[in-house]
C-alpha positions as CSV (number, residue, x, y, z in Angstrom):
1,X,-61.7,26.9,33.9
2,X,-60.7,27.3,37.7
3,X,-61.7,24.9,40.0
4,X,-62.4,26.4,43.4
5,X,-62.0,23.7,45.7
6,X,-60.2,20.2,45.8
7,X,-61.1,18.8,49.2
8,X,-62.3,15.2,48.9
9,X,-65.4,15.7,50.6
10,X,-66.4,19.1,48.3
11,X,-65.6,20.4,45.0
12,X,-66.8,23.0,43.0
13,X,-65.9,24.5,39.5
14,X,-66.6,27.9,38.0
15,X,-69.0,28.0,35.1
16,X,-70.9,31.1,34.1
17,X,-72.7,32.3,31.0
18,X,-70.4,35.3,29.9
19,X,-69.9,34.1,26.5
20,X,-73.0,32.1,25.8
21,X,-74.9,34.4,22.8
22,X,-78.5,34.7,23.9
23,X,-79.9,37.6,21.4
24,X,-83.2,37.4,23.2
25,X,-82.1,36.3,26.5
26,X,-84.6,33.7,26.4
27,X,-82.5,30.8,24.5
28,X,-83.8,27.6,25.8
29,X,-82.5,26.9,29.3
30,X,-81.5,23.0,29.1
31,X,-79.1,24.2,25.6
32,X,-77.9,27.5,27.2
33,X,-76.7,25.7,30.3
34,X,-74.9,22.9,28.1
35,X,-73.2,25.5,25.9
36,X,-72.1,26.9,28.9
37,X,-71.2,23.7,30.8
38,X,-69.2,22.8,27.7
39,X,-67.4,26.5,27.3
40,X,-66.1,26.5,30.7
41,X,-65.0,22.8,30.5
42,X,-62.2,20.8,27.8
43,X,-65.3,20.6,25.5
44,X,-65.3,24.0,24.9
45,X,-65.0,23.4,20.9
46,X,-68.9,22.1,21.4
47,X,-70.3,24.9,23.0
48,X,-71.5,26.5,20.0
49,X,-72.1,23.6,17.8
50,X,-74.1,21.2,20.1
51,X,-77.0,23.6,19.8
52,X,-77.9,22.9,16.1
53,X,-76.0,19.4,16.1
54,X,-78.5,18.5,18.7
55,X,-81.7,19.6,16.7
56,X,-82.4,21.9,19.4
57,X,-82.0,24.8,17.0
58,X,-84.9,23.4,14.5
59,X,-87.0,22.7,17.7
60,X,-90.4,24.5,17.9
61,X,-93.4,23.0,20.0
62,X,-96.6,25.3,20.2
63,X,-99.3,25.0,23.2
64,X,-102.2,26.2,20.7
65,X,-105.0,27.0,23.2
66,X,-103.2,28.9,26.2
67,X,-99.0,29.4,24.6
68,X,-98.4,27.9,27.9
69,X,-94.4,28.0,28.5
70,X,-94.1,24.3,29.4
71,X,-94.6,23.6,25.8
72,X,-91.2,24.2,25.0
73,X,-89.8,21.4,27.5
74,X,-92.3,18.8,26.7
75,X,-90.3,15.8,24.9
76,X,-89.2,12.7,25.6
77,X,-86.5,13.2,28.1
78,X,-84.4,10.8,27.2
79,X,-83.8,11.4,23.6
80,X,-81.7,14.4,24.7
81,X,-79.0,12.0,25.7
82,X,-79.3,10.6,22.2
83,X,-79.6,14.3,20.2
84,X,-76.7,15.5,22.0
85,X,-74.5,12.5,21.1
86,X,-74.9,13.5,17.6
87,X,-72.7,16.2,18.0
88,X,-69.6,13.5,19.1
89,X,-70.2,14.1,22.6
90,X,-70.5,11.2,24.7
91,X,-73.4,11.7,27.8
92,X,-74.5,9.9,30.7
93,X,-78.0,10.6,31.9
94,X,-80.9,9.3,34.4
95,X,-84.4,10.3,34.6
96,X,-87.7,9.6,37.2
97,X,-90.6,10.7,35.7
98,X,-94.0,11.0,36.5
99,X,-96.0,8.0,38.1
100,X,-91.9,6.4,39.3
101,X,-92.1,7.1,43.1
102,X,-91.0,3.4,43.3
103,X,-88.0,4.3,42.1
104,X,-87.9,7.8,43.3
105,X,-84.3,7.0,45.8
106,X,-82.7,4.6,44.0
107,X,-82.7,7.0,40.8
108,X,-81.6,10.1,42.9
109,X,-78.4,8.1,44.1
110,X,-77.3,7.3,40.9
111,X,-78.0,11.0,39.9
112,X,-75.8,12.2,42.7
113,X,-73.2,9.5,42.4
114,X,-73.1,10.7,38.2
115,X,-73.4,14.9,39.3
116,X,-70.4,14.4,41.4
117,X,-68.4,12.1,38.9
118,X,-69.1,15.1,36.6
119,X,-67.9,18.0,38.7
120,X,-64.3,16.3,39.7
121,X,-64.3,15.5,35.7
122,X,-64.4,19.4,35.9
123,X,-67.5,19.9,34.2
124,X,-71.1,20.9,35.3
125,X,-74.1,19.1,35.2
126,X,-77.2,19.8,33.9
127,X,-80.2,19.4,35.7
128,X,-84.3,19.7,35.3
129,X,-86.0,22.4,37.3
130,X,-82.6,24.0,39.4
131,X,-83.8,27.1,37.9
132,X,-88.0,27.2,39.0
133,X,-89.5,25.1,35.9
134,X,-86.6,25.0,33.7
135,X,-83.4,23.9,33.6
136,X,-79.7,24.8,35.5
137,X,-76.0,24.0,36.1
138,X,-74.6,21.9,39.1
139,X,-71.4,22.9,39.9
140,X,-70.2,21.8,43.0
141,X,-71.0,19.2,46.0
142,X,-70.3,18.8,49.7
143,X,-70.5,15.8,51.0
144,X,-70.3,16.8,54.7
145,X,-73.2,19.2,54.3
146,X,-74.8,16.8,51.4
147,X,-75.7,20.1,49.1
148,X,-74.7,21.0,45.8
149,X,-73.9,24.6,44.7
150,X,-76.2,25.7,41.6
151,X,-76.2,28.4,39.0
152,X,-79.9,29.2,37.8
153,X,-80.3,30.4,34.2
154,X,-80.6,34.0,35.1
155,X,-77.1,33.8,37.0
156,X,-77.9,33.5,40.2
157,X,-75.6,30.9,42.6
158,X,-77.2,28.8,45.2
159,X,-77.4,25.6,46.9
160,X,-79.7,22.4,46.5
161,X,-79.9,19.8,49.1
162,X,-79.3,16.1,47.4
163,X,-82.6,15.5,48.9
164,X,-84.2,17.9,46.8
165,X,-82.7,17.0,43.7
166,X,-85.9,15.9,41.1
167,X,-88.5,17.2,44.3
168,X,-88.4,20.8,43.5
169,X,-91.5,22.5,41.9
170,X,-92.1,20.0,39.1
171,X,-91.2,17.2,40.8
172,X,-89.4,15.4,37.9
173,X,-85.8,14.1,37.7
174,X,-83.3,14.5,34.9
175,X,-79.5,14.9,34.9
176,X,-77.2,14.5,32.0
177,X,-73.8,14.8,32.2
178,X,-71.2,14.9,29.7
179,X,-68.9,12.6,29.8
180,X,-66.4,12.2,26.6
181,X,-66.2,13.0,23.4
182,X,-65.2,11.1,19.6
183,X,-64.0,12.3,16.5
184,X,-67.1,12.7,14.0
185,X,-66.1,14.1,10.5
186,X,-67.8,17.7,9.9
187,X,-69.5,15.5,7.1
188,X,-71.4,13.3,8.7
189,X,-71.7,16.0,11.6
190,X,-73.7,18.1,9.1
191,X,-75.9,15.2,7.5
192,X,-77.1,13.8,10.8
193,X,-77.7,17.4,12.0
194,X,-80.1,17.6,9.1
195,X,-81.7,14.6,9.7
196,X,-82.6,15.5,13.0
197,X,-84.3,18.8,11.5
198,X,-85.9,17.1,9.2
199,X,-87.1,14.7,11.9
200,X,-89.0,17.5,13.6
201,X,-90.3,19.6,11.2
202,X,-91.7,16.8,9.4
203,X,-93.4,16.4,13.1
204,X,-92.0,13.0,14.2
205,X,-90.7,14.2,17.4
206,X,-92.8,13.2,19.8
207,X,-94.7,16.2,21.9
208,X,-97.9,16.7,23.7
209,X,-98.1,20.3,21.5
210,X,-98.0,21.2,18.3
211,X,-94.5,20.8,16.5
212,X,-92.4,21.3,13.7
213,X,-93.4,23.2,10.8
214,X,-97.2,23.1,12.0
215,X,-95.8,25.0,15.2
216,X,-96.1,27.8,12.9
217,X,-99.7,27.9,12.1
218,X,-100.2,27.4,15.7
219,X,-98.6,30.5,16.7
220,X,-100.3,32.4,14.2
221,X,-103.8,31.4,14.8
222,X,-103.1,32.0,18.4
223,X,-101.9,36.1,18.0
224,X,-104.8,36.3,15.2
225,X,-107.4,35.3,17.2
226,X,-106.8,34.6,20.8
227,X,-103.9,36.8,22.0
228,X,-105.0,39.2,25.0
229,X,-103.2,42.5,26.6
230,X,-101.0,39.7,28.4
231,X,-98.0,39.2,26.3
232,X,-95.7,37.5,28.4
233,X,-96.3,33.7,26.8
234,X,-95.6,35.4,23.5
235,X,-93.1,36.7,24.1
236,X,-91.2,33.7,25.3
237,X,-92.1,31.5,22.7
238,X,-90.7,33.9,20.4
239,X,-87.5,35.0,22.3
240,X,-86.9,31.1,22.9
241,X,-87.0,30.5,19.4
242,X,-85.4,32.8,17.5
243,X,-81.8,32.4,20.2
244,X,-82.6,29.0,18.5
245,X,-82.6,29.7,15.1
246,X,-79.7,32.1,15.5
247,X,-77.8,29.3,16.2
248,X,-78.9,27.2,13.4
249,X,-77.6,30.5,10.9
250,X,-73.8,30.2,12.8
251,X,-74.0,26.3,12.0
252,X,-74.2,26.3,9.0
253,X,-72.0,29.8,8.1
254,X,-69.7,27.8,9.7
255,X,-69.6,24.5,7.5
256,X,-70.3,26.3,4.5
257,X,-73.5,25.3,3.8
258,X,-74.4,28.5,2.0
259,X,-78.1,27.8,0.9
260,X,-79.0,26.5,4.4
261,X,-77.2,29.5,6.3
262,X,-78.8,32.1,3.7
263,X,-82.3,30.5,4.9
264,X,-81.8,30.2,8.2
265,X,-80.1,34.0,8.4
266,X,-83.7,35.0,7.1
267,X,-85.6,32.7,9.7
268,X,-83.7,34.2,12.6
269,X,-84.0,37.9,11.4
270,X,-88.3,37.5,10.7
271,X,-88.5,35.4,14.3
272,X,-85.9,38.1,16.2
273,X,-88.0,40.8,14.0
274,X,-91.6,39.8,15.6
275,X,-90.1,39.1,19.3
276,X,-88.9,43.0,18.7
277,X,-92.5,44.0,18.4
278,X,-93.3,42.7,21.2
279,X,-90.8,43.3,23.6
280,X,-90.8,46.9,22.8
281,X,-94.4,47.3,24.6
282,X,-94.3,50.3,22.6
283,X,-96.8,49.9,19.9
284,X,-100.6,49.3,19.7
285,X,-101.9,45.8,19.8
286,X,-103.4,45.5,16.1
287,X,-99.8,46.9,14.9
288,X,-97.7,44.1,17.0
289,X,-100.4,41.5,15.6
290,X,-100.0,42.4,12.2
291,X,-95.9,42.6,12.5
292,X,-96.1,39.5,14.4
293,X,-98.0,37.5,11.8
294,X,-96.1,38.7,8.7
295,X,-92.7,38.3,10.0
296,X,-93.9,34.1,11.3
297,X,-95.2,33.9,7.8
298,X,-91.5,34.9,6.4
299,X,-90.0,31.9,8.4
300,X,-92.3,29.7,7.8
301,X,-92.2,30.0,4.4
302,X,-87.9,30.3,4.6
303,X,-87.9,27.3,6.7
304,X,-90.3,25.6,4.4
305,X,-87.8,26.0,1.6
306,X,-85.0,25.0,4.5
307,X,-86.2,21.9,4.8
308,X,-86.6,20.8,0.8
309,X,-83.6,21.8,0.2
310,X,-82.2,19.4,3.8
311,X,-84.2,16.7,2.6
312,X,-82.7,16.8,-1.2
């Protein structure tokens, strides 16, 4: 990684998302900007990993009446300082939520005190809405113009006045920052990965939406009997998934868990299958319908068997 400036007063590294697999282009936004953060950075051996090691890869949350694209980013904040820490990363992290304007400064200072710890540590932070409703990459501050520099999740560079930071469209803030790292033996990387998959798709993750394995049925009943000429919800829920479950299948190809990445090869190739369908606009609507619903029923019954065999 290069780091552009050194002046006291500004610094600002260079992080981009050359190498960051995205098969769909819409892998989730918060995990595509930490495998980035953490490939341009010392962490770099994470990049790849933290996305299943993090559950993020077994994640699914359905909005069943309207597939409304928030669904996907409605958790509990803060446990993603906790998820990601199962990979043997170390994370700092502040939120304001909703119904906080009490402590809407104080929480903004300590964001921009931790954001500019993490650039002159040389790696990006990650931030809530720097990208319009999802999340981006801070990588650079001036304190004499009090702006950071920003890279959305489509690429584009640009600059976000501290003042701004958590008052942007959805006025909510959330920063985490990585911040060191520990040794964790592949081992015990791989059980507590499972245990977080486990964790949600036996639904225990806390969402507003329908989650885990049920997300399935969801998404189903909502193509079979409520899906209209507009496809665009669609087909972000399926492009942000199956980038997910890709990653999942290079986990664990990678540890050698050979039943697991056998299932999860399957899961990746029926969700990536029925996001085709519908990204190719090139079909009629009963046809896409019909692909879409037999290739969710293939990974839902794979995953199904995915998860017996994690919790065995």
């Amino acid at each position: 990684m290069k780091r552009i400036g050194r002046e006291k007063h500004a610094e600002k590294i260079h992080v981009n998302f050359q190498n960051t697999e995205d098969p769909t282009g819409y892998l989730f936004s918060l995990i595509k900007c930490l495998s980035a953060a953490l490939r341009c950075s010392i962490y770099r051996a994470y990049a790849d990993d933290v996305v299943a090691s993090s559950g993020f890869a077994f994640r699914m949350w359905i909005d069943a009446e309207q597939l409304c694209l928030s669904a996907t980013s409605t958790w509990e904040f803060k446990k993603q300082k906790i998820w990601i820490e199962n990979s043997g990363l170390k994370c700092a992290y502040i939120e304001r939520l909703w119904n906080q304007e009490a402590m809407e400064e104080s929480s903004r200072l300590k964001a921009i005190d931790l954001i500019c710890d993490s650039i002159r540590s040389e790696i990006a932070a990650i931030a809530w809405d720097i990208s319009g409703c999802e999340w981006g990459l801070l990588t650079g501050y001036d304190m004499q113009r009090n702006v950071f520099s920003t890279l959305r999740i489509d690429g584009q560079e640009s600059e976000l006045p501290y003042e701004k930071l958590g008052k942007l469209d959805i006025p909510i803030l959330s920063v985490l920052t990585v911040t060191g790292s520990r040794e964790k033996p592949g081992a015990q990387l791989i059980s507590d990965t499972k245990a977080l998959a486990v964790s949600h798709l036996r639904g225990e993750e806390y969402s507003e939406y329908v989650g885990g394995l049920d997300a399935y049925d969801a998404l189903i009943a909502f193509v079979d009997e409520k899906l209209t000429e507009d496809t665009w919800g669609l087909e972000y829920a399926l492009g942000t998934y199956a980038a997910l479950k890709y990653y999942a299948w290079k986990f664990f190809t990678k540890y050698e868990e050979k039943e697991l990445a056998l299932h999860y090869r399957n899961i990746y190739t029926a969700w990536k299958s029925a996001y085709d369908c519908v990204h190719a606009h090139k079909i009629q609507k009963d046809i896409m319908k019909e692909a879409v619903i037999r290739q969710l029923g293939l990974a839902k019954q794979a995953e199904t068997k995915a998860l017996v065999y994690m919790e065995q």
